[in-house]
C-alpha positions as CSV (number, residue, x, y, z in Angstrom):
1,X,-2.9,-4.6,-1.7
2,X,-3.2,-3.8,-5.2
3,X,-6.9,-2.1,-4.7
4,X,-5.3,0.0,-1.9
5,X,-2.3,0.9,-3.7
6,X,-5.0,2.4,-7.1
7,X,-7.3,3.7,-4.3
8,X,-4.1,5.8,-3.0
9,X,-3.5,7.2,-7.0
10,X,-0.5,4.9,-7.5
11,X,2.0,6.4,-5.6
12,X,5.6,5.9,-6.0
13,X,8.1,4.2,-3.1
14,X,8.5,7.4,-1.6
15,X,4.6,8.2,-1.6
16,X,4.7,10.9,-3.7
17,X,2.2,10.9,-6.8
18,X,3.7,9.9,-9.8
19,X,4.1,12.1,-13.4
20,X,1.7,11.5,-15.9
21,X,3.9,9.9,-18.4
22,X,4.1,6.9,-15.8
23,X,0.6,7.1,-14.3
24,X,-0.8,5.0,-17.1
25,X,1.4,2.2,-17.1
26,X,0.8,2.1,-13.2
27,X,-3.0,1.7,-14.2
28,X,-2.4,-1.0,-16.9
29,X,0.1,-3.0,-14.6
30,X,-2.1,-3.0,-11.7
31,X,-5.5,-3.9,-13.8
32,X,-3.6,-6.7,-15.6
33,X,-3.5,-8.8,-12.4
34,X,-7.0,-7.4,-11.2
35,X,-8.5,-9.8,-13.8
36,X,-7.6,-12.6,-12.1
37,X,-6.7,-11.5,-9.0
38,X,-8.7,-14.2,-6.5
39,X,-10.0,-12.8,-3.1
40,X,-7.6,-12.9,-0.4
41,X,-9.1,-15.0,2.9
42,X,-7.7,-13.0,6.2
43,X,-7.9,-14.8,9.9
44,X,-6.8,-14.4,13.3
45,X,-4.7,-17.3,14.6
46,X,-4.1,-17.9,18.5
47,X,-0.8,-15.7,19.4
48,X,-1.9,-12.6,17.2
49,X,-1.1,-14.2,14.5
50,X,-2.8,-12.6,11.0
51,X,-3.1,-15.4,8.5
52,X,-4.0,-14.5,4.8
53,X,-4.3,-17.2,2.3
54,X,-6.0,-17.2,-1.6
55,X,-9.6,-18.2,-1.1
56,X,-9.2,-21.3,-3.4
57,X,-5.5,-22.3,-1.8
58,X,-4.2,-24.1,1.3
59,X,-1.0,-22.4,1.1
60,X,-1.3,-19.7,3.9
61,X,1.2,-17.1,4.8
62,X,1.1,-15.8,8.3
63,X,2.3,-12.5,10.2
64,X,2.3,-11.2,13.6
65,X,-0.2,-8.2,14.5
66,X,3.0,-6.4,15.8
67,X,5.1,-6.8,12.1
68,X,1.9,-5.8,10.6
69,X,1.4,-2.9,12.7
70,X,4.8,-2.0,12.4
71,X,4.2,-1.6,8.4
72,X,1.2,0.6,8.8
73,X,2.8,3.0,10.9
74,X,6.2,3.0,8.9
75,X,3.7,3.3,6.0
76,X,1.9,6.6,7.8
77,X,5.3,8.4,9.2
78,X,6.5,8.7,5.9
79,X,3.3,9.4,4.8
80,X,3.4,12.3,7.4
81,X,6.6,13.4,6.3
82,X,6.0,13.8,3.1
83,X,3.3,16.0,3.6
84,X,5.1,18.5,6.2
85,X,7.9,18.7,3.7
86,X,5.5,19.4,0.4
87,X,3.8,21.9,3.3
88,X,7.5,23.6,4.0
89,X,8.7,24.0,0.4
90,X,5.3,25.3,-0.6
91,X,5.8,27.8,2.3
92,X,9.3,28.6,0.9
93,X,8.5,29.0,-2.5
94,X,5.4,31.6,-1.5
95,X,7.2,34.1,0.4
């Protein structure tokens, strides 16, 4: 999650990027925990069932496909919406 979150440029809860003053502590937080971040071990269990668990743990934590899915789009419609409404006020301020 972390690796996706630096991969996306560390942006904010409403997925906008964030200013410059805060963009390096969002680096240093995230590489802090990088360091000993262990891999993450991801299976399919019978009833769509995702189960992730550290790769040196027993302790698993499991979600449905559908709670998962339901993330990623919530995740990509505001994703979406953000961009149409950086696209309208960019039009606005233009004319």
């Amino acid at each position: 999650m972390i690796r996706k979150y630096q991969v996306d440029g560390y942006l904010d809860r409403d997925l906008r990027p964030r200013p410059p003053g805060t963009l390096a502590d969002e680096e240093r937080h995230c590489n802090t925990p990088m360091e000993f971040w262990e891999p993450v071990v991801v299976s399919l269990e019978p009833g769509d069932v995702l189960a992730m668990r550290l790769e040196r743990t027993r302790t698993t934590y499991r979600a449905t496909i559908a709670a998962v899915f339901r993330t990623l789009a919530d995740w990509h419609a505001r994703a979406e919406a953000r961009r149409k409404r950086e696209e309208r006020q960019a039009r606005r301020f233009t004319r």
